[in-house]
mmCIF file of the C-alpha atoms, coordinates in Angstrom:
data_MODEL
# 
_entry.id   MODEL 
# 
loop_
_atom_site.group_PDB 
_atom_site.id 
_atom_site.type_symbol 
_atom_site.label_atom_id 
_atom_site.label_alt_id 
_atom_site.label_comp_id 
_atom_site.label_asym_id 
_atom_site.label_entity_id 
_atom_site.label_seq_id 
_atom_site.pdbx_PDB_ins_code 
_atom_site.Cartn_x 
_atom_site.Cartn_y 
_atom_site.Cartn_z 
_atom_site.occupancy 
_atom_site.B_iso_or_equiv 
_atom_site.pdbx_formal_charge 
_atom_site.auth_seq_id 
_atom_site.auth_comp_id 
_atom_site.auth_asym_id 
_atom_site.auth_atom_id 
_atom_site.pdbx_PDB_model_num 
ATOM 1   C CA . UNK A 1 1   ? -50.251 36.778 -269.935 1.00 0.00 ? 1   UNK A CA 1 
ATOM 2   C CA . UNK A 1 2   ? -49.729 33.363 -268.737 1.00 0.00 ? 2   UNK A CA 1 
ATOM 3   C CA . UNK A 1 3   ? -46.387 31.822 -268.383 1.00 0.00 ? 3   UNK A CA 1 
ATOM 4   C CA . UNK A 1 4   ? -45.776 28.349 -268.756 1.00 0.00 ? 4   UNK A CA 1 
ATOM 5   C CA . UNK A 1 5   ? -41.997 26.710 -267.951 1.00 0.00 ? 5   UNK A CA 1 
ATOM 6   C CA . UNK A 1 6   ? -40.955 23.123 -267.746 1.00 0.00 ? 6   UNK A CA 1 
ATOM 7   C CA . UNK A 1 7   ? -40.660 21.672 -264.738 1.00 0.00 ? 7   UNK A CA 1 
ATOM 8   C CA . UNK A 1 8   ? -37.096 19.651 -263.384 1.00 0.00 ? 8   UNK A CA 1 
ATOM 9   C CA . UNK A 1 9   ? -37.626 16.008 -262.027 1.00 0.00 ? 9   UNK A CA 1 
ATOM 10  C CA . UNK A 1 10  ? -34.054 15.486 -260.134 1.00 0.00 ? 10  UNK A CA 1 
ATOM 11  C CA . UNK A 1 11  ? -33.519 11.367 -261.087 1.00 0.00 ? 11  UNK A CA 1 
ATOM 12  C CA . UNK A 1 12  ? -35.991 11.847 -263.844 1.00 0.00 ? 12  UNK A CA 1 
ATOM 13  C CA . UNK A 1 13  ? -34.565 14.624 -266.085 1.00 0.00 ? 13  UNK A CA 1 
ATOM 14  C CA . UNK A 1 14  ? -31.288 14.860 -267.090 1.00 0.00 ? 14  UNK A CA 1 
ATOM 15  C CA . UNK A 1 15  ? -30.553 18.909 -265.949 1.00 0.00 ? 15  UNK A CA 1 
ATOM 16  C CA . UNK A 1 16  ? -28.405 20.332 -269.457 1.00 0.00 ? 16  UNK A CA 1 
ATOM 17  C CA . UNK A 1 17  ? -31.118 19.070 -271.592 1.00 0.00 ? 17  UNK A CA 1 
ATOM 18  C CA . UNK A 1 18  ? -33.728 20.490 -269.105 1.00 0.00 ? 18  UNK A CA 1 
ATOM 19  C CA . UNK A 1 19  ? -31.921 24.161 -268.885 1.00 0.00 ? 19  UNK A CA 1 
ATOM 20  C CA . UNK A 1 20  ? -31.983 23.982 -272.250 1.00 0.00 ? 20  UNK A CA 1 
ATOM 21  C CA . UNK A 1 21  ? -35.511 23.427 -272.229 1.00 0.00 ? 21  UNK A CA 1 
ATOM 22  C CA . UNK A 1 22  ? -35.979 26.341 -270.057 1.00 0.00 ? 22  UNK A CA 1 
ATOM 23  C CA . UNK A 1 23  ? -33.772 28.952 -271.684 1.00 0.00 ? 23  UNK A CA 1 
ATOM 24  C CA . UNK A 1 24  ? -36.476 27.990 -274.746 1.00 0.00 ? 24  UNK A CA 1 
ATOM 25  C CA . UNK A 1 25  ? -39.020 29.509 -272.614 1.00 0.00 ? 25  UNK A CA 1 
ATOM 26  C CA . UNK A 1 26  ? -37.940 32.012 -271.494 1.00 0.00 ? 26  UNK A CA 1 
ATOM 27  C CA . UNK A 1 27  ? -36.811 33.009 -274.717 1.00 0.00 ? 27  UNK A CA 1 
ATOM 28  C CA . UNK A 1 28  ? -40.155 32.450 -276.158 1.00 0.00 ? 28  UNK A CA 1 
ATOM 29  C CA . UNK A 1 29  ? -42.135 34.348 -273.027 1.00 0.00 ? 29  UNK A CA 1 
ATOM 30  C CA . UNK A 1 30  ? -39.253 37.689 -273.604 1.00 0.00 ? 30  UNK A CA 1 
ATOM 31  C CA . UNK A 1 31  ? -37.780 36.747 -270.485 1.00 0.00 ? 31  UNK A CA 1 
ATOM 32  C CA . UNK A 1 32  ? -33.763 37.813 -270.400 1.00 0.00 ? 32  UNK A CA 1 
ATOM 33  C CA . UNK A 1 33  ? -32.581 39.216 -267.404 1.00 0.00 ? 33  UNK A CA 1 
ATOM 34  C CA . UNK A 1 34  ? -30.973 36.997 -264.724 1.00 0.00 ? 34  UNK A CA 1 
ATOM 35  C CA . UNK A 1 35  ? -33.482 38.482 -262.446 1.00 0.00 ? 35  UNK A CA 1 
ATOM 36  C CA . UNK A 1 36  ? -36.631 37.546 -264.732 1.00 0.00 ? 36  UNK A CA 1 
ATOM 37  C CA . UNK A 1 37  ? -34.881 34.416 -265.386 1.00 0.00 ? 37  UNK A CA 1 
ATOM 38  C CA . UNK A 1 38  ? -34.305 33.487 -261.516 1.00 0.00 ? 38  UNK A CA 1 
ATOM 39  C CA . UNK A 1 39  ? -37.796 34.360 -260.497 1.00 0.00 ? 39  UNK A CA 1 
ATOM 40  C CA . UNK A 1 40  ? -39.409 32.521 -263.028 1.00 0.00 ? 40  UNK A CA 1 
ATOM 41  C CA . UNK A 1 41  ? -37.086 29.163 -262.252 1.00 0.00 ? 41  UNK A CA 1 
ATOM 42  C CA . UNK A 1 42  ? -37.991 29.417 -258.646 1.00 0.00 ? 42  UNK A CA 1 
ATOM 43  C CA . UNK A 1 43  ? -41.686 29.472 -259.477 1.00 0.00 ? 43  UNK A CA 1 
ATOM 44  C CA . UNK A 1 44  ? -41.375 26.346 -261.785 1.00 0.00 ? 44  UNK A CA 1 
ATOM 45  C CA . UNK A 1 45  ? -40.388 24.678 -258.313 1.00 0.00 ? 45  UNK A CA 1 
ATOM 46  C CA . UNK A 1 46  ? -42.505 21.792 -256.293 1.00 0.00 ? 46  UNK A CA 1 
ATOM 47  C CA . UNK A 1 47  ? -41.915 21.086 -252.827 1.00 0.00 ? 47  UNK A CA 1 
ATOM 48  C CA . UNK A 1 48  ? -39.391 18.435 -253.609 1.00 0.00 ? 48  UNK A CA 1 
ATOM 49  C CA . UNK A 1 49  ? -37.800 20.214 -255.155 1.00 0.00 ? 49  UNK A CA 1 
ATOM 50  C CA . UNK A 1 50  ? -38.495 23.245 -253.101 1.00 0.00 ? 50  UNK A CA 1 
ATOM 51  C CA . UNK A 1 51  ? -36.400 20.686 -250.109 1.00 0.00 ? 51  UNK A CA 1 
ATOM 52  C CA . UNK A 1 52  ? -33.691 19.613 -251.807 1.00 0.00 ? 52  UNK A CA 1 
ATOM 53  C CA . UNK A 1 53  ? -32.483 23.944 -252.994 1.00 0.00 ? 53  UNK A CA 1 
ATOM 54  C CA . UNK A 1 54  ? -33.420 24.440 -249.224 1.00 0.00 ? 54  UNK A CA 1 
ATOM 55  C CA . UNK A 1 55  ? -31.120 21.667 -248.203 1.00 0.00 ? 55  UNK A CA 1 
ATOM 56  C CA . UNK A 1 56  ? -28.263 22.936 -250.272 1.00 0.00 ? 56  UNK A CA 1 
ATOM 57  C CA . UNK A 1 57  ? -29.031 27.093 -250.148 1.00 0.00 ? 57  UNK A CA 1 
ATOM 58  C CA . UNK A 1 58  ? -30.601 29.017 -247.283 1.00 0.00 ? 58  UNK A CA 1 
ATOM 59  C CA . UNK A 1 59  ? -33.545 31.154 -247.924 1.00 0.00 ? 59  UNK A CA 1 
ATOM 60  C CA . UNK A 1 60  ? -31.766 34.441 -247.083 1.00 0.00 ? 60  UNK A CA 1 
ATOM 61  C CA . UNK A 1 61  ? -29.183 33.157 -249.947 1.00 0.00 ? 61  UNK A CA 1 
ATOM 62  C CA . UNK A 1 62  ? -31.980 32.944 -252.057 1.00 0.00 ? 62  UNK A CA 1 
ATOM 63  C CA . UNK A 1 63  ? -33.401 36.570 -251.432 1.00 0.00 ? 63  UNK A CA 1 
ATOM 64  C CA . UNK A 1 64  ? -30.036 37.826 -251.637 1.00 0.00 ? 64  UNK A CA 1 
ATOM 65  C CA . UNK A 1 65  ? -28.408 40.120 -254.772 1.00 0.00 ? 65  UNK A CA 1 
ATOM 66  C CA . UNK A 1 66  ? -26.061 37.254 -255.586 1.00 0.00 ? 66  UNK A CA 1 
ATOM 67  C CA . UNK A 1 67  ? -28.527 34.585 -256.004 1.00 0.00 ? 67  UNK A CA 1 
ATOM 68  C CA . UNK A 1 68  ? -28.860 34.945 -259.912 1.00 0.00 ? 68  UNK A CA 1 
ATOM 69  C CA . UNK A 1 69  ? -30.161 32.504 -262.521 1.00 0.00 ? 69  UNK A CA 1 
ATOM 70  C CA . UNK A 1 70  ? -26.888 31.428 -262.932 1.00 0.00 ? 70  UNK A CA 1 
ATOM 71  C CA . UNK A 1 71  ? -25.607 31.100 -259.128 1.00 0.00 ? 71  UNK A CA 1 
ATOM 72  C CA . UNK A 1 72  ? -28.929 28.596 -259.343 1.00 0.00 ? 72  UNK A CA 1 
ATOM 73  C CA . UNK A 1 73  ? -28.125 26.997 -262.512 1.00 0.00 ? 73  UNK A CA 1 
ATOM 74  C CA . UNK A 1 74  ? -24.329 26.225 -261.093 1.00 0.00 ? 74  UNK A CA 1 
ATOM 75  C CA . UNK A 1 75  ? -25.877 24.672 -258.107 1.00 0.00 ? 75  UNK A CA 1 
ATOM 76  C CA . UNK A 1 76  ? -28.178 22.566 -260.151 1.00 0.00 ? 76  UNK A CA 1 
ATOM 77  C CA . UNK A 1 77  ? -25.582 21.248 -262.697 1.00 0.00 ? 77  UNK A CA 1 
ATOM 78  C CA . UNK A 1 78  ? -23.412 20.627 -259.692 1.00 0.00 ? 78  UNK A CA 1 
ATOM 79  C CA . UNK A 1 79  ? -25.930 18.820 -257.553 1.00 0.00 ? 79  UNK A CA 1 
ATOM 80  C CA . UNK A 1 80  ? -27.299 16.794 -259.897 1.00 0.00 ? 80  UNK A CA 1 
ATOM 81  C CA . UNK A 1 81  ? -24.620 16.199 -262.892 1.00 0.00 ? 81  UNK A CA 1 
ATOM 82  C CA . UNK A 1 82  ? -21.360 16.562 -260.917 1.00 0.00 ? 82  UNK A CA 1 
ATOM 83  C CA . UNK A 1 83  ? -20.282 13.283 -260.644 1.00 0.00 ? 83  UNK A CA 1 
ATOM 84  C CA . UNK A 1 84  ? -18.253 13.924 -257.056 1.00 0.00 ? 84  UNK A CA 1 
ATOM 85  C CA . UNK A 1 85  ? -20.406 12.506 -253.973 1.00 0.00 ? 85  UNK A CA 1 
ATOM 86  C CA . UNK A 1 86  ? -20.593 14.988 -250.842 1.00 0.00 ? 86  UNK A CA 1 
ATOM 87  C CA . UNK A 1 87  ? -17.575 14.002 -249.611 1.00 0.00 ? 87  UNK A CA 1 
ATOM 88  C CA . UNK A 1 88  ? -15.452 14.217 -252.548 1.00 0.00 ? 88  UNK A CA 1 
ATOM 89  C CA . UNK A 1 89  ? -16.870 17.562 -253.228 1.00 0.00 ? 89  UNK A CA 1 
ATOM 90  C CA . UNK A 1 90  ? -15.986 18.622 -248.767 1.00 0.00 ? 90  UNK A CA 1 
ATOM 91  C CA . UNK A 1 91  ? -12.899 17.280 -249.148 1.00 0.00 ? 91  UNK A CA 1 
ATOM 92  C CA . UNK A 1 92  ? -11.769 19.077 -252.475 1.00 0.00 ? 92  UNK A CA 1 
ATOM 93  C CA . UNK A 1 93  ? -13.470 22.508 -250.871 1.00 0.00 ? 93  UNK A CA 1 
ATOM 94  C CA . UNK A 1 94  ? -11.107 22.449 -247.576 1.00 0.00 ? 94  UNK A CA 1 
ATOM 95  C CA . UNK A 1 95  ? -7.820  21.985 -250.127 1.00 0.00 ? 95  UNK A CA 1 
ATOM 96  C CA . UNK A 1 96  ? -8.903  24.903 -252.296 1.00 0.00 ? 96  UNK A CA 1 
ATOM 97  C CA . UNK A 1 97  ? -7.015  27.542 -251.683 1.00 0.00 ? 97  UNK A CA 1 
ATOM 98  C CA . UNK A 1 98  ? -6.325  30.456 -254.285 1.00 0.00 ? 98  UNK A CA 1 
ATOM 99  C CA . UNK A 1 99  ? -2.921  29.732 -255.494 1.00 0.00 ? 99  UNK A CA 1 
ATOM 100 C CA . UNK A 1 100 ? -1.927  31.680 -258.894 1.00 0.00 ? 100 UNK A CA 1 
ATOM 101 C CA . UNK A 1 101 ? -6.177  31.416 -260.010 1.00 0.00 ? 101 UNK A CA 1 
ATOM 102 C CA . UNK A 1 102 ? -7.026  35.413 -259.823 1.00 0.00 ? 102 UNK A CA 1 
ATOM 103 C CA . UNK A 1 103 ? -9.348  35.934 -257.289 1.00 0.00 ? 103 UNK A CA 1 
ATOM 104 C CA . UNK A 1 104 ? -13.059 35.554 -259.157 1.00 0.00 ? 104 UNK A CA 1 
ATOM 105 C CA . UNK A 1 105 ? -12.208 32.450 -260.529 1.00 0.00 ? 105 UNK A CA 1 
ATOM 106 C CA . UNK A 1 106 ? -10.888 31.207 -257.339 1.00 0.00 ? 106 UNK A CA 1 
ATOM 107 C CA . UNK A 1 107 ? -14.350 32.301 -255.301 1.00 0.00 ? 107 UNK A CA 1 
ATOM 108 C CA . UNK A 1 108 ? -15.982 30.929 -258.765 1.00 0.00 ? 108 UNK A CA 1 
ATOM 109 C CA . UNK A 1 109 ? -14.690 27.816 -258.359 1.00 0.00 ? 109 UNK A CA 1 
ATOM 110 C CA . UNK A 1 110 ? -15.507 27.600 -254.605 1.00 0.00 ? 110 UNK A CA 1 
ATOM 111 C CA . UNK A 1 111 ? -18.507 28.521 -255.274 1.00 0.00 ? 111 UNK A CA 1 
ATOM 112 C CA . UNK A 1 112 ? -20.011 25.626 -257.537 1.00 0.00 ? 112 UNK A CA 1 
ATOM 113 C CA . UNK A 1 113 ? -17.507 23.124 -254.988 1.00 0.00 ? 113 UNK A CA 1 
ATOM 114 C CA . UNK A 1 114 ? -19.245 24.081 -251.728 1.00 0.00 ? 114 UNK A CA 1 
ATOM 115 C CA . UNK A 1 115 ? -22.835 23.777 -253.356 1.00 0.00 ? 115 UNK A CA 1 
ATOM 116 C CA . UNK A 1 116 ? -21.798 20.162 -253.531 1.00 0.00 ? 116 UNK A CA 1 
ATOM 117 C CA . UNK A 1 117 ? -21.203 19.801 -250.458 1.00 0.00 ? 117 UNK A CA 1 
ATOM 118 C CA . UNK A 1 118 ? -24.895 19.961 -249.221 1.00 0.00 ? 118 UNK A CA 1 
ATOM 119 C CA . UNK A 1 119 ? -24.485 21.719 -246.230 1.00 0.00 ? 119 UNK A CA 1 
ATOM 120 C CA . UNK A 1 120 ? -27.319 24.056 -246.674 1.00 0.00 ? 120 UNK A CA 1 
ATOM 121 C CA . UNK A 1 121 ? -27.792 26.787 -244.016 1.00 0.00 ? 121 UNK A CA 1 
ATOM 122 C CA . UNK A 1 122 ? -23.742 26.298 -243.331 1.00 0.00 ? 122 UNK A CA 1 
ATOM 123 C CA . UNK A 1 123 ? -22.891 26.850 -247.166 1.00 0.00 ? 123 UNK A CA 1 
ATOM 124 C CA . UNK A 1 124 ? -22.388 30.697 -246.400 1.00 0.00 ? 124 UNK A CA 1 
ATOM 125 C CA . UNK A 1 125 ? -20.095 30.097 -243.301 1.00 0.00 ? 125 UNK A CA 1 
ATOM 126 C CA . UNK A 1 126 ? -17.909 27.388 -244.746 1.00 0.00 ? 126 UNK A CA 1 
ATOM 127 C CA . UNK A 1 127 ? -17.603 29.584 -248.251 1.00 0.00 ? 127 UNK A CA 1 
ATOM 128 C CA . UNK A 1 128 ? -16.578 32.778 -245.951 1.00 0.00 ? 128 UNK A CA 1 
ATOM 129 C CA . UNK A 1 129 ? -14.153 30.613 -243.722 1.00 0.00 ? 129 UNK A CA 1 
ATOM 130 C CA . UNK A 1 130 ? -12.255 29.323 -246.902 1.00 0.00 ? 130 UNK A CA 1 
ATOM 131 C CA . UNK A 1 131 ? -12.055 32.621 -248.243 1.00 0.00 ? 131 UNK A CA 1 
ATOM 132 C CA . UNK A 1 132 ? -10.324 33.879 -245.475 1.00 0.00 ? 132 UNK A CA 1 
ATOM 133 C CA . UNK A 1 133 ? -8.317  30.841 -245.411 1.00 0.00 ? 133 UNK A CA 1 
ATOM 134 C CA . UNK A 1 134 ? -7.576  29.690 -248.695 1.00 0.00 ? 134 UNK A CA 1 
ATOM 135 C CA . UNK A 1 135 ? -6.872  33.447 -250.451 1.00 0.00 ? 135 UNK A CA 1 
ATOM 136 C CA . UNK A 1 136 ? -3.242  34.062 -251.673 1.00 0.00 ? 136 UNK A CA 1 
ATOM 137 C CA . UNK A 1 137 ? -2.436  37.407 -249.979 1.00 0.00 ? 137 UNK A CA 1 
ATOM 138 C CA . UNK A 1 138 ? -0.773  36.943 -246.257 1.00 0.00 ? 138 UNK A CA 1 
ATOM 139 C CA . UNK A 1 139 ? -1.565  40.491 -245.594 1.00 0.00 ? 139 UNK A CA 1 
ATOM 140 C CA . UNK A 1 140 ? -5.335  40.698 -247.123 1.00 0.00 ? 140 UNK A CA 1 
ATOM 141 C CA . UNK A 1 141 ? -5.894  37.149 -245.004 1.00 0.00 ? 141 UNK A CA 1 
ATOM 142 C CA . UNK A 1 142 ? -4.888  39.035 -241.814 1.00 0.00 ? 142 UNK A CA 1 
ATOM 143 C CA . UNK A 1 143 ? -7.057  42.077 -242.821 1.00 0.00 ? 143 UNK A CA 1 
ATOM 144 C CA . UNK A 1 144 ? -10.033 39.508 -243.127 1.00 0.00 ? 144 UNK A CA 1 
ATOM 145 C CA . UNK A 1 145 ? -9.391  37.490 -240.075 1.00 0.00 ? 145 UNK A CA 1 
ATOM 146 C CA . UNK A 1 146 ? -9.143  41.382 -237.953 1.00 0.00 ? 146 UNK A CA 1 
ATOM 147 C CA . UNK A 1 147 ? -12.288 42.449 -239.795 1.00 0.00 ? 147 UNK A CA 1 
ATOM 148 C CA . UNK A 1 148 ? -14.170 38.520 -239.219 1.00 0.00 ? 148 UNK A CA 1 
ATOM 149 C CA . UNK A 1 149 ? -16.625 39.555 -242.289 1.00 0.00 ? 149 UNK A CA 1 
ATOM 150 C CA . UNK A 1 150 ? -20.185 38.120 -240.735 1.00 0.00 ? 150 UNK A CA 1 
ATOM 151 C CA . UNK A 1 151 ? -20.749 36.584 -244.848 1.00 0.00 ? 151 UNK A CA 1 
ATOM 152 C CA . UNK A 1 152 ? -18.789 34.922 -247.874 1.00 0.00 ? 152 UNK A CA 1 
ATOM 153 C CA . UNK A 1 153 ? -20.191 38.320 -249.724 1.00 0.00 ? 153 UNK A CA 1 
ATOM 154 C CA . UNK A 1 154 ? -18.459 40.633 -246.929 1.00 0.00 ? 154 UNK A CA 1 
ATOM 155 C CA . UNK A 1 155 ? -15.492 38.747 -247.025 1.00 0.00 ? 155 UNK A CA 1 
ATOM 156 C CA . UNK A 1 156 ? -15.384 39.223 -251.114 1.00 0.00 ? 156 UNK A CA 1 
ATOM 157 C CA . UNK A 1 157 ? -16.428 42.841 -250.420 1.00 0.00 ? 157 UNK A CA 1 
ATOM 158 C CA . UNK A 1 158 ? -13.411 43.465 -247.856 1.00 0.00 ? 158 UNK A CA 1 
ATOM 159 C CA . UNK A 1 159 ? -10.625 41.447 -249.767 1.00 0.00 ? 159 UNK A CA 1 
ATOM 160 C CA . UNK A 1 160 ? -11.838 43.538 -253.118 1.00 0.00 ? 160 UNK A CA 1 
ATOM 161 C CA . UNK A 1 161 ? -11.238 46.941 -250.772 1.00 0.00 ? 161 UNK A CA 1 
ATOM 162 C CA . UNK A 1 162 ? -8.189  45.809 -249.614 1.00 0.00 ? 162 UNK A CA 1 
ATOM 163 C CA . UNK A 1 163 ? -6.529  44.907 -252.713 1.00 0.00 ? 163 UNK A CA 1 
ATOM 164 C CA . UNK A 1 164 ? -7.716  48.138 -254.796 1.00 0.00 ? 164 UNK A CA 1 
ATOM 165 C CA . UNK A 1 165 ? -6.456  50.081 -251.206 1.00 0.00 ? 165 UNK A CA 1 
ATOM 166 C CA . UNK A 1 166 ? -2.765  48.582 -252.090 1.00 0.00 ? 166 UNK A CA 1 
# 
């Protein structure tokens, strides 16, 4: 069976009206996991836009477990309908910090912020360095900074432990 999917034009298509395009397919092809859903977006790529997802996610965050459909559909809505430039988006990343959000809203939130950012390869470090930074628990924060988690998914891993140890 051949699959055929729309394909996104940044500048050209506006990106709600073309996910909704795509969830059409995919609903029409049987397609409903994430992971069905993620491999067949990244296949309706071209090397444009191939560049511009490389300039904003490395390829190991790509292969990873938590690059899902919609990890790639938040970066796409924020790249290209967010309405904060770069530097809006760096600066409002550094003054996250957790506050009273619970935690998975807080990394949430980080989450579609630092894909604004366009950092690309250094999206990982920055997100694991504001983690340890920015979360609300003194004694968690100096668990993560004795532990120095090598990734944003460690450091999510060994707040998660922490917290449930308590």
């Amino acid at each position: 069976m051949r699959f055929h999917f729309p394909t996104f034009k940044p500048g050209k298509d506006a990106w709600p009206v073309y996910r909704a395009a795509l969830n059409v397919a995919f609903a029409r092809q049987g397609i409903t996991t994430s992971w069905q859903k993620r491999d067949a977006f990244l296949l309706t790529f071209d090397t444009d836009l191939r560049n511009t997802v490389a300039a904003g996610i490395s390829p190991m965050e790509i292969d990873s477990r938590y690059c899902t459909y919609e990890f790639l559909c938040s970066f796409f809505e924020h790249r290209f309908d967010s309405g904060l430039t770069e530097s809006q988006a760096e600066r409002e990343f550094d003054n996250c910090l957790q506050g009273n959000l619970p935690f998975d809203t807080w990394v949430e939130k980080l989450n579609s912020l630092v894909l604004r950012c366009g950092w690309g390869p250094m999206t990982d470090r920055a997100l694991r360095k504001q983690i340890i930074k920015g979360c609300n628990n003194a004694e968690a924060r100096a668990e993560l900074v004795r532990r120095s988690p090598r990734t944003a998914a460690d450091a999510i891993q060994l707040y998660r432990q922490f917290m449930a140890s308590l």
